[in-house]
ROPA-740048 format. One record per residue (C-alpha): residue in one letter; x, y negated, z; residue number from 0. Coordinates in steps of 0.5 Angstrom, whole numbers. Each point is the difference from the previous one (the first is absolute). Layout:
<sites>
(site "A" (X Y Z) NUM)
...
</sites>
This chain:
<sites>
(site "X" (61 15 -18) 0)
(site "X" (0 -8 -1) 1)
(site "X" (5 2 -6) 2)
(site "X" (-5 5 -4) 3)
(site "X" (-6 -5 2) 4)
(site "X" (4 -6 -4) 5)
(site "X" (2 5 -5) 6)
(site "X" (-7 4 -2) 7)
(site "X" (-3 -8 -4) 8)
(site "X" (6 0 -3) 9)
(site "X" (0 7 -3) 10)
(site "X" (-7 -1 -1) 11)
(site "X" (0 -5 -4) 12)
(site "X" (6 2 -4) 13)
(site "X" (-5 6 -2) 14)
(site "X" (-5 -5 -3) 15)
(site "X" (4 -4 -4) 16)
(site "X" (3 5 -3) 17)
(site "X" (-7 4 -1) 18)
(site "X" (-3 -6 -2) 19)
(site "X" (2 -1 -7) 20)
(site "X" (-3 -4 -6) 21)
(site "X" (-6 3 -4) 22)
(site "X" (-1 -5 -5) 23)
(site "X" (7 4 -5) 24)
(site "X" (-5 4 -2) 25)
(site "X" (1 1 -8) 26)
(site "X" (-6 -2 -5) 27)
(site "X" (-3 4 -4) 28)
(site "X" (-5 1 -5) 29)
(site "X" (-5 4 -3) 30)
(site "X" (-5 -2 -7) 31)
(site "X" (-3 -6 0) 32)
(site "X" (3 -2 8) 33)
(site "X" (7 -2 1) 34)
(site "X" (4 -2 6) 35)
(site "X" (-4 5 4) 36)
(site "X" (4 -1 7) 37)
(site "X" (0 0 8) 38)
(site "X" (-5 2 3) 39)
(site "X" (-1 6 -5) 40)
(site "X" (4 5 -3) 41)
(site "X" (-1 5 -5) 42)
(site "X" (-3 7 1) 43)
(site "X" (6 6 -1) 44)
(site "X" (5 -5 -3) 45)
(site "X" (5 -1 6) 46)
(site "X" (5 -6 -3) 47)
(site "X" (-7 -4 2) 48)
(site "X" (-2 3 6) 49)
(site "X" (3 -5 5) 50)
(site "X" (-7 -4 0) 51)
(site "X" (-5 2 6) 52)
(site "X" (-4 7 -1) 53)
(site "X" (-7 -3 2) 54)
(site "X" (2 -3 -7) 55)
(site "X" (0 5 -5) 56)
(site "X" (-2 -1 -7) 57)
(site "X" (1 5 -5) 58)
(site "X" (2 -1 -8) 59)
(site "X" (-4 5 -5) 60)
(site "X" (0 -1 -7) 61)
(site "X" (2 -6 0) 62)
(site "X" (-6 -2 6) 63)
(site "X" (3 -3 7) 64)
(site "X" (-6 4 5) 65)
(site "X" (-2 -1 7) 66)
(site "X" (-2 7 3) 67)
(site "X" (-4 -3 6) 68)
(site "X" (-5 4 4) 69)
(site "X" (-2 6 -5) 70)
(site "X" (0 -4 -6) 71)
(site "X" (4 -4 -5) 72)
(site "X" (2 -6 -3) 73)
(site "X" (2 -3 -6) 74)
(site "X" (5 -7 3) 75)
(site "X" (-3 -6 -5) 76)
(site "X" (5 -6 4) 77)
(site "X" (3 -1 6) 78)
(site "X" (2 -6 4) 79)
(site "X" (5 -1 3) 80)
(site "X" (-2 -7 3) 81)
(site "X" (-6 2 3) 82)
(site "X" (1 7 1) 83)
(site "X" (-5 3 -4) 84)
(site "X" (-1 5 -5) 85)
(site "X" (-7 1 -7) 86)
(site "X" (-1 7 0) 87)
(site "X" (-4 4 -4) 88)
(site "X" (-3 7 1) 89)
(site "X" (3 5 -6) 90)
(site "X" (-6 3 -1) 91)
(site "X" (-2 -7 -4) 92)
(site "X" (1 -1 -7) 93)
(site "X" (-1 -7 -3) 94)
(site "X" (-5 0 -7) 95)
(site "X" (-3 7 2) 96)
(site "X" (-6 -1 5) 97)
(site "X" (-1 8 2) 98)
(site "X" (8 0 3) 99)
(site "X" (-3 0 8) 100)
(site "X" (5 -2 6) 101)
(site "X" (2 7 4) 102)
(site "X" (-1 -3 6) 103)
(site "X" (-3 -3 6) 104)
(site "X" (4 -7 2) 105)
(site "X" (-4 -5 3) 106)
(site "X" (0 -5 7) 107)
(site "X" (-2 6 5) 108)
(site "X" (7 3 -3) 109)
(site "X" (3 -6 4) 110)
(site "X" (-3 0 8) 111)
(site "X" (7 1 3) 112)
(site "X" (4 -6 1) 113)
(site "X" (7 4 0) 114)
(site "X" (0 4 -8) 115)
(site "X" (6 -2 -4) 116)
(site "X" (-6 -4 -5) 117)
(site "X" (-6 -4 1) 118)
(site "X" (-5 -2 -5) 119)
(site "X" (2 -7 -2) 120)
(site "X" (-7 -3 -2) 121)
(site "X" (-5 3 3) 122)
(site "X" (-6 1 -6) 123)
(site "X" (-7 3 -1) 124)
(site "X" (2 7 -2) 125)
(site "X" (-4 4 -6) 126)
(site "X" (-3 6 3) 127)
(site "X" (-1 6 -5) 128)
(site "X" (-7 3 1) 129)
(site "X" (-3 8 -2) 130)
(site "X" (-9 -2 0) 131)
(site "X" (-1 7 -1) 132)
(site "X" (-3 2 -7) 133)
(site "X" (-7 -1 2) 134)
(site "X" (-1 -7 -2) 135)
(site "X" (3 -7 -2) 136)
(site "X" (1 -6 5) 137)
(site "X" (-2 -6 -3) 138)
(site "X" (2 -5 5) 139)
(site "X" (6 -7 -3) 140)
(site "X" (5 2 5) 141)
(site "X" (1 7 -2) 142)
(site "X" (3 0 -7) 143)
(site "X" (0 8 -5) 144)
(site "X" (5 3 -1) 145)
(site "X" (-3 4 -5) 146)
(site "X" (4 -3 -6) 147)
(site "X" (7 2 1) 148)
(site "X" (-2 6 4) 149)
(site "X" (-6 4 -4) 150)
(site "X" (5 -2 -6) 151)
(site "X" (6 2 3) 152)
(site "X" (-4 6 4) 153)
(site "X" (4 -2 7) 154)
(site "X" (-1 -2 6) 155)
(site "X" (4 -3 7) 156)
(site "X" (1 7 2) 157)
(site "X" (-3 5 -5) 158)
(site "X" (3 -1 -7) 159)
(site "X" (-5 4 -4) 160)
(site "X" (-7 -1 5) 161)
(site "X" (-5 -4 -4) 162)
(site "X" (-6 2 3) 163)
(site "X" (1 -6 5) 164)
(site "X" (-1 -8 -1) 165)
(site "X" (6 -4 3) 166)
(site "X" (1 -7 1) 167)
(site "X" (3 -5 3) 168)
(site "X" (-2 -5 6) 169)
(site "X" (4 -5 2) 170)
(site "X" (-2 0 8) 171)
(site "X" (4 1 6) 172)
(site "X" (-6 1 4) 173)
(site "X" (-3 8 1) 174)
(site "X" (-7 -4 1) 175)
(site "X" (1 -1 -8) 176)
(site "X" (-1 7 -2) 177)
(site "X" (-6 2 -3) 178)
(site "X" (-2 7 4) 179)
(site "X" (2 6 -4) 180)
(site "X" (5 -3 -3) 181)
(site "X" (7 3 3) 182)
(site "X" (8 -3 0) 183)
(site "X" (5 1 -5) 184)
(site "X" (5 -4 0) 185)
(site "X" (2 -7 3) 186)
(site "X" (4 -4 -4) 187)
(site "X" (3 -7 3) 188)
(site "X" (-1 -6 -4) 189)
(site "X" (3 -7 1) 190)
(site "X" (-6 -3 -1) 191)
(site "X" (-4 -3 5) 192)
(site "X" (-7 -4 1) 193)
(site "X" (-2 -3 7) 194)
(site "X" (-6 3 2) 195)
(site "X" (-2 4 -6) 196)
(site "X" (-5 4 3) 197)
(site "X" (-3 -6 3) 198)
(site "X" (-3 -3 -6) 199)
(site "X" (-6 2 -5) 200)
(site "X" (1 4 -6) 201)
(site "X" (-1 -5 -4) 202)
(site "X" (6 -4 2) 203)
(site "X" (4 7 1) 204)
(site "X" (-1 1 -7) 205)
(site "X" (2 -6 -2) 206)
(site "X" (7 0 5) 207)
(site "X" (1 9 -4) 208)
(site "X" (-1 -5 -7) 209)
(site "X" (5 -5 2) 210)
(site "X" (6 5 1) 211)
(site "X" (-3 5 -5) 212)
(site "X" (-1 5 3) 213)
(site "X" (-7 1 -1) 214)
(site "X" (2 7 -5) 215)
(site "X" (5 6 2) 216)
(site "X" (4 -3 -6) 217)
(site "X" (1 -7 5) 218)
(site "X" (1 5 6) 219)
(site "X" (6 3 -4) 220)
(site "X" (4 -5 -2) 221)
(site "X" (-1 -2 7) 222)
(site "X" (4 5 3) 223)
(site "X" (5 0 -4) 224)
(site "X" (2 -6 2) 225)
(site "X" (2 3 6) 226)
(site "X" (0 -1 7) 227)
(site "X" (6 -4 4) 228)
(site "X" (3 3 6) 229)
(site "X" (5 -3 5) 230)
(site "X" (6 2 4) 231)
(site "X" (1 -6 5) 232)
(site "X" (0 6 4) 233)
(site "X" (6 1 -1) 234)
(site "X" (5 -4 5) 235)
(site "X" (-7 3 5) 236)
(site "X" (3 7 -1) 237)
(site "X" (6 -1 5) 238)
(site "X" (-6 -1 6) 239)
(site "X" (-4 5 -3) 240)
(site "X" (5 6 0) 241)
(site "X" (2 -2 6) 242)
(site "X" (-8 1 3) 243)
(site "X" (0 -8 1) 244)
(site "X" (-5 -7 -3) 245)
(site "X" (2 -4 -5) 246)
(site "X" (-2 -7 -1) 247)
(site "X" (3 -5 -5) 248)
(site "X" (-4 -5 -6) 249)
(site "X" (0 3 -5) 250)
(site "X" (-3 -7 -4) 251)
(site "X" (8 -3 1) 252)
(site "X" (3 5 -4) 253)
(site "X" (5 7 2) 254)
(site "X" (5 -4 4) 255)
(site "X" (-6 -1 5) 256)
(site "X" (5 2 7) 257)
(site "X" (-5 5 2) 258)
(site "X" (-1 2 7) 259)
(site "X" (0 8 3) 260)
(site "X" (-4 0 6) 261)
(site "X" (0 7 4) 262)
(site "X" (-6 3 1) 263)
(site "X" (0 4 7) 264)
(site "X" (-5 5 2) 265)
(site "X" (3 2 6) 266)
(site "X" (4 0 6) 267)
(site "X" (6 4 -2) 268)
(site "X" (0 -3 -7) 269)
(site "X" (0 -8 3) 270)
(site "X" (8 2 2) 271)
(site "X" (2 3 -7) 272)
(site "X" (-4 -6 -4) 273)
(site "X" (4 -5 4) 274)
(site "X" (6 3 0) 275)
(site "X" (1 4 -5) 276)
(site "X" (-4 -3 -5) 277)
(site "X" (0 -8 2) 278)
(site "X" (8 -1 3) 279)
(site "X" (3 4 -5) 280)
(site "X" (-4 1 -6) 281)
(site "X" (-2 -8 -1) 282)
(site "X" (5 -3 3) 283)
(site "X" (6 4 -2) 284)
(site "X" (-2 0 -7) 285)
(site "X" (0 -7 0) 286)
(site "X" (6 -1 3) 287)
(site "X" (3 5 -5) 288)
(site "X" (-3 -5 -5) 289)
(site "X" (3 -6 2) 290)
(site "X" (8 4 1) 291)
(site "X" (-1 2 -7) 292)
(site "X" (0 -7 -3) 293)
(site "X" (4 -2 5) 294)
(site "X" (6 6 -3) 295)
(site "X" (-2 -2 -7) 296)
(site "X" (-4 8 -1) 297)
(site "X" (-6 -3 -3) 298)
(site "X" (-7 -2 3) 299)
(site "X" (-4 6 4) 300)
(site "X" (-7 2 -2) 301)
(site "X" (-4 4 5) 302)
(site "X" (-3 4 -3) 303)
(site "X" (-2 8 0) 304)
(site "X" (6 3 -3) 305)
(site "X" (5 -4 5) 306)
(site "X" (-4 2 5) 307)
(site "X" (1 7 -1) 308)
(site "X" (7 0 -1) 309)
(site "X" (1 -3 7) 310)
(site "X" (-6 3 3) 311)
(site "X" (4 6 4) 312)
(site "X" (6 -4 2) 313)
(site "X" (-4 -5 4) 314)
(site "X" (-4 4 2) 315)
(site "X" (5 5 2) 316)
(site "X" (5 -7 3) 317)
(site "X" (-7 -3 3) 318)
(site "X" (-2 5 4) 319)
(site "X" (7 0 3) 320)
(site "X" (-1 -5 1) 321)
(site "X" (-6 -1 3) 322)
(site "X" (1 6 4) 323)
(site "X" (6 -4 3) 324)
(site "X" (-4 -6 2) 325)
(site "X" (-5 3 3) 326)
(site "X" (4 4 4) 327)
(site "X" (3 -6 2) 328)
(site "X" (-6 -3 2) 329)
(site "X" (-3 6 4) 330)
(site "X" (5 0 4) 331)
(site "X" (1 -6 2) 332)
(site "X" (-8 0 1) 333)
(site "X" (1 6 4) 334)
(site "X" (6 -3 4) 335)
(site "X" (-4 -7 1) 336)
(site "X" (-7 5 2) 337)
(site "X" (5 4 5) 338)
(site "X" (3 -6 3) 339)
(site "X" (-7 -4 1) 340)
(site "X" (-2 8 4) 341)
(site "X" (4 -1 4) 342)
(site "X" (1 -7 2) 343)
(site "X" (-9 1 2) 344)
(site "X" (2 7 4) 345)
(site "X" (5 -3 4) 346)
(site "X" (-4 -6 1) 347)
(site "X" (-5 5 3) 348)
(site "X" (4 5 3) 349)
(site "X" (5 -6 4) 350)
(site "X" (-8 -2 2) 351)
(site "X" (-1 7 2) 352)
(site "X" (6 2 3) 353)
(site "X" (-1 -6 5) 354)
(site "X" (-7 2 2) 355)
(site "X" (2 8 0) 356)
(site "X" (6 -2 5) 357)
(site "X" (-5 -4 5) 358)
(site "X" (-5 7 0) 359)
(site "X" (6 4 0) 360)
(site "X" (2 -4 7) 361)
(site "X" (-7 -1 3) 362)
(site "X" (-2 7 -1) 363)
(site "X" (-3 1 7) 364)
(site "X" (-6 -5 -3) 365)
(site "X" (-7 2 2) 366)
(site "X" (-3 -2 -8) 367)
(site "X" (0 5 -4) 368)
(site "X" (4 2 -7) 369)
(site "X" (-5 1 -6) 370)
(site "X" (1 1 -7) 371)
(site "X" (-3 -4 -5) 372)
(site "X" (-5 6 -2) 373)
(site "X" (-2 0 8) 374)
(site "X" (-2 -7 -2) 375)
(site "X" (-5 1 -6) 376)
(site "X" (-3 6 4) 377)
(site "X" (-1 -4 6) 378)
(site "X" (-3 -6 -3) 379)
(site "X" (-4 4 -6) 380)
(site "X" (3 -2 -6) 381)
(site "X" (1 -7 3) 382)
(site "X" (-7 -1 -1) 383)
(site "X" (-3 -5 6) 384)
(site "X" (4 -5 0) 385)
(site "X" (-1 -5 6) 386)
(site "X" (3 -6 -1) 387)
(site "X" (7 -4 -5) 388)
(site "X" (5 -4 2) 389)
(site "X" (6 -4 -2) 390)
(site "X" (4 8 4) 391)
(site "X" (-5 5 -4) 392)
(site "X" (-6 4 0) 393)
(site "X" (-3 3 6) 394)
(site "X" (-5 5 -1) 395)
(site "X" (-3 6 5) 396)
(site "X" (1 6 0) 397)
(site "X" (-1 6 6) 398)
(site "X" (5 5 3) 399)
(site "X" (0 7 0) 400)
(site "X" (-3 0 6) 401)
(site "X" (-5 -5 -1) 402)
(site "X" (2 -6 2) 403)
(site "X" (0 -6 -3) 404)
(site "X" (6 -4 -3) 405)
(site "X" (1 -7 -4) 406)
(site "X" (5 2 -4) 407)
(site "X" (5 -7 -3) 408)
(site "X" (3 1 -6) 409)
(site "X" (6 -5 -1) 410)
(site "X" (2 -3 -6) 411)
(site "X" (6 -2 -3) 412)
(site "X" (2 -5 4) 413)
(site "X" (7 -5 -1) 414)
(site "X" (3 2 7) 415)
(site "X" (3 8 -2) 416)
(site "X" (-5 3 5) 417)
(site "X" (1 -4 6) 418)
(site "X" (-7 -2 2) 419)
(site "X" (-1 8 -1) 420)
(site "X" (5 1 5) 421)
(site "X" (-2 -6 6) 422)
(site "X" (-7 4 -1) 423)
(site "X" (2 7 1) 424)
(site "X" (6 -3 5) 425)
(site "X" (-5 -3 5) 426)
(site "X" (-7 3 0) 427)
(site "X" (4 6 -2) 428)
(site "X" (3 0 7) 429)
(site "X" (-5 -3 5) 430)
(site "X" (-7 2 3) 431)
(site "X" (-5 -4 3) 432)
(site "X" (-8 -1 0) 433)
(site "X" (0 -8 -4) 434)
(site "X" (6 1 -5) 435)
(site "X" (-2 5 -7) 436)
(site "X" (2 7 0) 437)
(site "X" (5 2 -5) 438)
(site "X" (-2 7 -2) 439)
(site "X" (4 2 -5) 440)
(site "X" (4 -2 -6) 441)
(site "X" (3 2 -8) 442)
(site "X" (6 -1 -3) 443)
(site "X" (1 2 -7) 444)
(site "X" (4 -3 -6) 445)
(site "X" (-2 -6 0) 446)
(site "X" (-7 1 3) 447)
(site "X" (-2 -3 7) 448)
(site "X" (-6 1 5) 449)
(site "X" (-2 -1 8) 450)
(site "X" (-5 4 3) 451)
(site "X" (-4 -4 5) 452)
(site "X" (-6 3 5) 453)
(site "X" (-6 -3 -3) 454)
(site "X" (-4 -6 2) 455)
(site "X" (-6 1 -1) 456)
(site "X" (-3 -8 1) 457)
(site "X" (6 -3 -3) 458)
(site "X" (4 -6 1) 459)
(site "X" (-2 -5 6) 460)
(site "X" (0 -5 -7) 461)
(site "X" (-7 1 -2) 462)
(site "X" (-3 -1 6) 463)
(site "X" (4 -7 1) 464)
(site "X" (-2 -2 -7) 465)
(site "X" (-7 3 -2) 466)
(site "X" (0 0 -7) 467)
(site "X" (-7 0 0) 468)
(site "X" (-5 -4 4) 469)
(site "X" (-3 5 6) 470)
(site "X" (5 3 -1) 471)
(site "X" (4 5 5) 472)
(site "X" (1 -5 7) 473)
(site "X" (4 2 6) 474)
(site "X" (-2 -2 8) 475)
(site "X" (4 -5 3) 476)
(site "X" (1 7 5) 477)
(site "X" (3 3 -6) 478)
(site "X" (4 -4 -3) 479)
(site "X" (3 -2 7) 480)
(site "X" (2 8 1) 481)
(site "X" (2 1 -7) 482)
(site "X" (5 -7 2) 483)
(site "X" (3 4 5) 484)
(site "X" (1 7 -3) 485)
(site "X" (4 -4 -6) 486)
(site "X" (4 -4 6) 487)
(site "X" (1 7 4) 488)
(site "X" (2 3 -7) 489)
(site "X" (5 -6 -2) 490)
(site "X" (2 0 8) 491)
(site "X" (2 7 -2) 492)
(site "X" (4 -1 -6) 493)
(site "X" (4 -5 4) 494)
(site "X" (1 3 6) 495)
(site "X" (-2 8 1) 496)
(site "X" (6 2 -5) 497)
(site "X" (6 1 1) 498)
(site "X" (1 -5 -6) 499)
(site "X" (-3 -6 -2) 500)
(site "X" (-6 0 -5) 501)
(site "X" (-2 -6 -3) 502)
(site "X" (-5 0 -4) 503)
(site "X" (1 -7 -4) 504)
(site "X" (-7 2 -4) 505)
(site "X" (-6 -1 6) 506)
(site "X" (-6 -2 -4) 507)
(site "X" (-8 3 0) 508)
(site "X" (1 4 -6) 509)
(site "X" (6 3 4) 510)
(site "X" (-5 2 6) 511)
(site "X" (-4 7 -2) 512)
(site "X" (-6 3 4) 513)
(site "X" (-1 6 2) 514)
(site "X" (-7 3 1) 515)
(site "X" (-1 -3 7) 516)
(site "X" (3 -7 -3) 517)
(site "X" (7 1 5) 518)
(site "X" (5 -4 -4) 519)
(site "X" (7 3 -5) 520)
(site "X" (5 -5 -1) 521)
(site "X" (2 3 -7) 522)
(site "X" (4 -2 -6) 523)
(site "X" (8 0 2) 524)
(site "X" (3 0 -6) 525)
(site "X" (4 -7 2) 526)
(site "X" (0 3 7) 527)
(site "X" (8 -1 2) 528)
(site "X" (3 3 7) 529)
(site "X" (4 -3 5) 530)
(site "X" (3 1 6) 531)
(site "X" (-3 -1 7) 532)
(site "X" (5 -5 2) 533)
(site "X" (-1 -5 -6) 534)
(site "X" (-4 -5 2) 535)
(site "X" (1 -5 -6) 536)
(site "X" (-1 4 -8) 537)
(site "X" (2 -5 -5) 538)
(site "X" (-6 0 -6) 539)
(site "X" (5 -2 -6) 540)
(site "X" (3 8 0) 541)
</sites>
């Protein structure tokens, strides 16, 4: 098992170098007027340049490199390699002939999504073909008549033989421009671009149209043949989108910017792939395999989609092996160490339960009565009248099936595994007398205690000591002195009515109860402890 876990990264990473082969041998080749086309674009239907990237395609026809893109076409005017970007031109657009229209539509709203293989390098004023109708003539600077190159050329953007329509251009990005009437035609980008054009007066607008020439249609048209300016400095993007990740690098430094691939998870499931799959041997073996191919002399690896492609299904495949077997691994040992805690806390809890089961078990002809934790709740209510806390627990009031009232303690976990339980029970449990509190019955359940005690109805003999409030309930020295005797005969009887010594070791006015009729209880036996009649000498350090 340690021997394939060793091996599995070797493997892998073995399966990466040799898949990770170098792009930049792509052959150069040429078409019309471009020469030394090469990576990332390859040619159309020609098969020896065709190791460039397929998001990259351009087309040779007649002697014209074109770029198909969304719907339309293209001439390629330049490109440049330092930069990374390309002039083109639409192919409906002819130089010295004013009615050549373009075919299509390319404007900024083409270019919403951050992830598209181009981007618009230079966000322009797009010039924006209009149809007004027949009925009328618009008489405003900003819309320029189209009317000498297409009543002359009987063409329109869309409708090459209508001339009943007037068309004209407007260089606008703002829908708030366009008169009422008047429908879109077409939207060409420019590489022209005025800050806050549509916030200045017609005049000064006059004056801007006038300075770039474009205040006629013959302007507007040796315009747009200038072309537009796209970009790929998506390019080393496309690993991370194709791998449905973020992408971030400065595209101002140049395209040796290191880019940085940041995992996009949406969902529980998809956070242990990312990780996994993606981040650990996606990006890191990638790089490692980079490192060994210079350090083998195999050339520089460049992460892009190809490579990717080419290695994808043999990382995936090892990868998820591998995450398989380390996560087994992990899950088991996770299972084990939960299992091992279990057991542990159980048989902490069971040794504590044995040895309180082992005393009821030799004590069987107790009195007290036995009652479930379910017993418990009903007889207090849900636990609902609480009479008073302390450092033991809770006592709340609850009432037997035969009406009688009852106190009802229930113990909190304490620090001596259930030995106050059992001095409780072994005491009270097994004596009876007028001035010592009756143990009525008592609940053992997995890890929950309780004592049933006959309810006191007046208290403790600590709030008529120490009224808490001035005028206060105060007892007669008649009283008191009964009371002091009931709990002497009640102590009395401890040391001397059992067979066993009960010394109590907790006698204090919050341990005295009183019934209805004011006869003291000496309660509260959980640090009672027995000893023989003939022990007339207790040592208080055990």
């Amino acid at each position: 098992m340690k021997l394939i876990l060793l091996l599995l990264p070797v493997l892998l990473l073995l399966v990466v170098i040799v898949a990770a082969g170098d792009a930049g041998d792509c052959e150069a080749w040429s078409c019309g007027d471009l020469h030394n086309i090469s990576y990332p674009f390859s040619l159309k239907g020609d098969p020896r340049h065709n190791c460039g990237h397929p998001e990259y395609e351009l087309a040779c026809e007649n002697n014209r490199t074109i770029l198909y893109l969304y719907h339309g076409s293209y001439y390629v005017l330049s490109i440049n390699y330092l930069n990374l970007t390309m002039r083109v031109v639409d192919t409906g657009l002819q130089p010295h002939n004013c009615s050549s229209l373009p075919r299509h539509s390319l404007s900024p709203y083409n270019f919403t999504s951050l992830q598209e293989p181009y981007l618009l390098d230079y966000y322009g004023q797009p010039f924006v073909f209009l149809n007004c109708g027949f009925n009328g003539v618009v008489d405003t600077s900003q819309y320029v008549d189209m009317s000498p190159c297409i009543n002359t050329s009987s063409s329109s953007p869309k409708n090459p033989r209508n001339s009943s329509s007037n068309y004209y251009v407007v260089w606008t990005t703002s829908l708030g421009d366009i008169k009422e009437g008047c429908t879109i035609e077409l939207s060409v980008a420019s590489m022209l671009h005025v800050t806050f054009l549509f916030d200045i007066d017609p005049i000064k607008r006059k004056k801007i149209y006038e300075s770039l020439n474009i205040t006629t249609y013959y302007g507007i048209h040796r315009e747009m043949l200038k072309g537009v300016v796209l970009s790929w400095y998506n390019l080393p993007c496309l690993p991370c989108f194709h791998r449905g990740r973020g992408c971030s690098f400065d595209r101002y430094i140049g395209p040796s910017t290191p880019v940085s691939c940041y995992i996009i998870c949406t969902k529980p499931l998809e956070s242990i792939r990312c990780f996994f799959v993606d981040y650990l041997f996606h990006d890191v073996l990638f790089d490692w395999a980079g490192k060994f191919r210079d350090i083998l002399g195999m050339g520089k690896y460049t992460p892009i989609v190809d490579q990717y492609k080419r290695a994808a299904l043999s990382i995936e495949i090892t990868g998820i092996v591998l995450v398989f077997v380390l996560v087994g691994r992990t899950a088991c040992g996770i299972l084990c160490m939960l299992a091992y805690l279990i057991y542990k806390f159980r048989r902490r809890h069971l040794s504590m339960d044995e040895s309180l089961e082992q005393f009821l078990q030799s004590n069987h002809n107790l009195m007290p009565i036995r009652y479930s934790y379910s017993e418990i709740r009903k007889m207090t209510n849900g636990f609902k009248n609480k009479l008073g806390q302390g450092g033991f627990g809770s006592v709340f009031l609850g009432k037997l099936q035969s009406g009688r009232s009852v106190a009802v303690k229930m113990l909190v976990k304490s620090k001596t595994n259930g030995q106050d339980f059992i001095n409780e029970v072994a005491t009270i449990g097994r004596i009876h007398h007028v001035n010592v509190v009756r143990l009525t019955g008592f609940c053992v359940e997995e890890t929950k205690r309780a004592l049933v005690y006959d309810f006191m109805p007046n208290g403790s003999l600590e709030k008529y000591i120490f009224p808490r409030e001035e005028g206060g309930n105060c007892l007669s020295w008649g009283k008191v002195y009964e009371i002091a005797m009931g709990v002497a005969r009640g102590i009395e009887y401890l040391h001397r009515g059992c067979n066993m010594q009960i010394l109590h070791f907790d006698i204090k006015p919050h341990n005295v109860l009183l019934d209805d009729k004011f006869i003291p209880k000496v309660s509260d036996f959980g640090l009672a402890k027995l000893y023989p009649v003939d022990h007339s000498i207790v040592s208080l350090m055990q």
